[in-house]
Structures are given as structure tokens and as C-alpha cells.
C-alpha angles and dihedrals in degrees: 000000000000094000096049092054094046090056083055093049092052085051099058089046098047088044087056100044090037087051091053086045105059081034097253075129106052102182135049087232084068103042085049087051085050105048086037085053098050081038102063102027095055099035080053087053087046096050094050087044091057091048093036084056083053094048096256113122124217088259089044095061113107132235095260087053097043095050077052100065093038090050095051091042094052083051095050094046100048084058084062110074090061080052098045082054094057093046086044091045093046093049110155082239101036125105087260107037119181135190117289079226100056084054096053091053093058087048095056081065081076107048095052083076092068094079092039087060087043096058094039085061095050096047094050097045088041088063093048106046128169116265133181122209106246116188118247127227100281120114100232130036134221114248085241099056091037086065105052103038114115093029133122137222144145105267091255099049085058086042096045090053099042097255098149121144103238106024130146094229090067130107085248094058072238092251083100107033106101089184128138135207094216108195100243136179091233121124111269109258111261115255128010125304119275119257117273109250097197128188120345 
């Protein structure tokens, strides 16, 4: 799967560079567009590639890994426009033309970052896998608890919300709460966890 979209990223790259080049695109404003535009759609592929490999689907990922990927992305595309001016400047027509092939191995400088945005998403998404609350082996079972089994969420949603087998904070004072969050492949539940009631 990886290789296949990081041929296509190489072709967006090469078909912008390659565009400037023969002067479709006649500025460097529109060779930079062009190369921005290949930038930021395929290193976002790349990104949900890496977490997907991990089980965590593109509306599954979480603010902190989100603000990741826009951030990167920001950082790859402001580098463009220095690199839309070589390709502008080595035109085939321009008072300094270069090889087509020189400009395609600067580009390939690009497209290396396919797989580094791959293996980031899988690292994050990998430390903050999905997990579903599982009753444990007591008879009876807490209200809190009652009212969360069977639900989804990434680890640091249930973390973040205080959503931990065995805490004090549960309806069941958790000495006595035997449940489990068991990393699972289900869809994350819609919305945020309830409020914890606690003990009455």
C-alpha cells in the first residue's frame, strides 16, 4: 500500500516540477501552487496511512495528532517557494535552463518525506490505541462502570476523563472494580465519555 501512494506522491511532485519546467506553469507563484498543493494533500495521506496501519482511522485521530500533521505540513510547504524558484530559474526556455533530471533529483528530496510522515503516524497512533471497557469477573457492577462497557475510545480520551478500571474516583470506590480497557479494532464511540458519578 505504502509503495503505491508514494509513487503517487512522486508523481505529483515530478508533474509539477516537470509543468514549471516546460513553462505550463509561467510564474514561479504557480509552480509553487502546484508543488504546495501536491505537498500538503499526499504528506496528509501519508500521515493517516502510518495511524490506519496502527487501527486508528482518519476521524479517530485526536486533537494533539491532528495539530501534528498541520503543523509539518506548514513547515514542508513554506520550504517550497526557494524550490519553485530553481525549477522557474532552470526552465528548459529561460536564460539559464538545467536538466529536467537534475530537477527531479532535488525533488526526490521531497518525496523521502513520504515514509517519515508515515512512521510518525504510526508511532503516535500506536501509543494511543483504541481500547473498549470489558467487565471484569465480579457479580455485580458498579453504575459507573455499567454505563461505559461496551464503549470505545483512544487510551488517553479514557485517561483524560478519568475513565481508569480500578480508580478510586468510581462508583465502585475501584477495590473492588475487576474491569479491563482491552485494545480493540472497533470504531471509537461517537462523542466524549459520560461524567463519572462516583460514589454515592
Amino acid at each position: 500500500m505504502s509503495g503505491g501512494r508514494i509513487a503517487d506522491y512522486r508523481s505529483a511532485i515530478r508533474a509539477a516540477v516537470r509543468g514549471g519546467w516546460q513553462g505550463v506553469f509561467d510564474t514561479s507563484a504557480s509552480i509553487t501552487a502546484a508543488i504546495s498543493d501536491a505537498v500538503t494533500r499526499h504528506l496528509r495521506i501519508a500521515f493517516y496511512e502510518g495511524a490506519k496501519a496502527e487501527g486508528i482511522a482518519p476521524n479517530e485521530l485526536d486533537e494533539e495528532e491532528l495539530l501534528w500533521i498541520s503543523n509539518r505540513i506548514v513547515t514542508e510547504v513554506v520550504r517550497v517557494p526557494a524550490f519553485a524558484r530553481a525549477v522557474y530559474d532552470g526552465r528548459k526556455d529561460g536564460e539559464n535552463p538545467v536538466k529536467l533530471g537534475a530537477l527531479f533529483d532535488r525533488a526526490e528530496l521531497w518525496v523521502l518525506q513520504w515514509q517519515r510522515i508515515y512512521a510518525k503516524g504510526q508511532e503516535l497512533a500506536g501509543g494511543n490505541y483504541k481500547a473498549i471497557w470489558r467487565y471484569g469477573a465480579t457479580k455485580y457492577h458498579c453504575a459507573d462502570c455499567s454505563r461505559v462497557v461496551g464503549r470505545v475510545y483512544r487510551i488517553k480520551t479514557w485517561d483524560k476523563y478519568g475513565w481508569i478500571p480500578g480508580s478510586r474516583a468510581l462508583a465502585c470506590g475501584g477495590w473492588r472494580c475487576d474491569c479491563r480497557r482491552v485494545k480493540t479494532d472497533q470504531p471509537v464511540t461517537p462523542g466524549r465519555p459520560p461524567s463519572i458519578m462516583g460514589r454515592a
